[in-house]
PAPA-130137 format. One record per residue (C-alpha): x, y, z. Coordinates in nm, 4 decimals, always signed. Example, Ala and Ser with C-alpha at 12.3 -4.5 7.8 and 13.67 -1.06 7.14 Angstrom:
BEGIN
> x y z
> +1.2300 -0.4500 +0.7800
> +1.3670 -0.1060 +0.7140
This chain:
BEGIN
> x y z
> +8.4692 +10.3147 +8.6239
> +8.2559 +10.3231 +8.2814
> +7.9520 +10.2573 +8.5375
> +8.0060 +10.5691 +8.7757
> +8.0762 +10.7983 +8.4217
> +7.7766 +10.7111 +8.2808
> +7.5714 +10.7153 +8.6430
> +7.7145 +11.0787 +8.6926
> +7.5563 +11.1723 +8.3208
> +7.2711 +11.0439 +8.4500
> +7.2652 +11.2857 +8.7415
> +7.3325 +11.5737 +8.5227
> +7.0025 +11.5224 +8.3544
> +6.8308 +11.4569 +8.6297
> +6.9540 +11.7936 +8.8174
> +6.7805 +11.9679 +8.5195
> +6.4200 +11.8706 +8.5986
> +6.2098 +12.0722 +8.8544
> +6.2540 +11.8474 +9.1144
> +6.5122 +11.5584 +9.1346
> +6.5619 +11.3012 +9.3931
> +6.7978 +11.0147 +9.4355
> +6.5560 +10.7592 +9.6240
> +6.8199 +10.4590 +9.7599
> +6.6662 +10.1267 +9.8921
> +6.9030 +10.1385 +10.1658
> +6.9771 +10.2758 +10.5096
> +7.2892 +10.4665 +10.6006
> +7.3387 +10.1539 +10.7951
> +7.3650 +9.9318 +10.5088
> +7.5358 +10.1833 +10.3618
> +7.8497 +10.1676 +10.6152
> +7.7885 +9.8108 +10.6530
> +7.8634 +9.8135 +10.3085
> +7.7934 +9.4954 +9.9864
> +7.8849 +9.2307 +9.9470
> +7.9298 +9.2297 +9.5780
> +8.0582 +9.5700 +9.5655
> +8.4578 +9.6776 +9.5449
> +8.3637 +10.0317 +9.6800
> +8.4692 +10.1097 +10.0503
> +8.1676 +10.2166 +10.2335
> +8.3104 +10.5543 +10.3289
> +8.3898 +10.5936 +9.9778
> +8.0263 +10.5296 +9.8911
> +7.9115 +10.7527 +10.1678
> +8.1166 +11.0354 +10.0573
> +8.0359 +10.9170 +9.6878
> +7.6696 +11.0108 +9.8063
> +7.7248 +11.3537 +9.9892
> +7.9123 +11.4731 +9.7195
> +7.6834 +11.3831 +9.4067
> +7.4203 +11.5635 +9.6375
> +7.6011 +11.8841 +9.6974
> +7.7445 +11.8680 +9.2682
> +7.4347 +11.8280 +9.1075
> +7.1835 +11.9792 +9.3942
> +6.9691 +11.6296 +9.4340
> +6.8498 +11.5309 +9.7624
> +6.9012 +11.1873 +9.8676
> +6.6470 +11.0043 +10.0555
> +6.8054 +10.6666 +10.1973
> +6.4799 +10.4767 +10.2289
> +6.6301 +10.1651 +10.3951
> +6.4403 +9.9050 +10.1697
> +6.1949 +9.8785 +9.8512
> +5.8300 +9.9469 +9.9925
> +6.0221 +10.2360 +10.2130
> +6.1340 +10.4000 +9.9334
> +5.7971 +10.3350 +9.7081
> +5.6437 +10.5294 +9.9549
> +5.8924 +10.7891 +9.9445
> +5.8663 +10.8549 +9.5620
> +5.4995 +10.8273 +9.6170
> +5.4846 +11.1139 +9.8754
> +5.7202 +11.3095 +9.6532
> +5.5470 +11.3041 +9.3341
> +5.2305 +11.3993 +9.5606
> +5.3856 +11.7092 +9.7003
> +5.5669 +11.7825 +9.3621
> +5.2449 +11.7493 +9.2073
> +5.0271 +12.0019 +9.4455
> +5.3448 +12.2389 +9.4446
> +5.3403 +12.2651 +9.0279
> +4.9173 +12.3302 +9.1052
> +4.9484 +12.5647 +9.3468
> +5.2418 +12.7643 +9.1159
> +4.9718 +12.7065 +8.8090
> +4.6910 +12.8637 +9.0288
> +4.8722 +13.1978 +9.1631
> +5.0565 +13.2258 +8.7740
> +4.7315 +13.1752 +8.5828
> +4.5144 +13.4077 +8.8678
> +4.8013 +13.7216 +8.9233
> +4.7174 +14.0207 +8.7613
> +4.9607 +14.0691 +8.4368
């Protein structure tokens, strides 16, 4: 229980920054299919998920596996990155 206490804190920081994502390195297959090592029902994780999304306002991009969601997180800090130039451009350019 410490674990999902101190993960939650974790998502309260990260719903502060411009734009947060929770990138998972697994389907919603695996997901349901649920781990082997882990105590947590599947539906329980799944809700687990939705919920934490909805709370803190952090999309959740089930990637299905590591280079997936690599790419992922690449393409996002690409589009995050043009996004905070284009917002620069029009701020720095608009008449005051």
């Amino acid at each position: 229980m410490r674990e999902r206490e101190r993960f939650e804190r974790e998502l309260q920081s990260l719903s502060k920054i411009p734009y947060p994502a929770l990138v998972i390195e697994a389907s919603m297959a695996d997901v349901l299919a649920g781990a082997r090592f882990s105590e947590v029902h599947p539906h329980a994780a799944v809700g687990s998920i939705i919920a934490w999304s909805v709370r803190y306002r952090i999309p959740v991009w089930l990637c299905g596996d590591r280079r997936a969601a690599a790419g992922t997180v690449y393409k996002i800090l690409l589009k995050a990155a043009e996004e905070y130039q284009l917002h620069d451009r029009i701020t720095t350019n608009s008449p005051t």
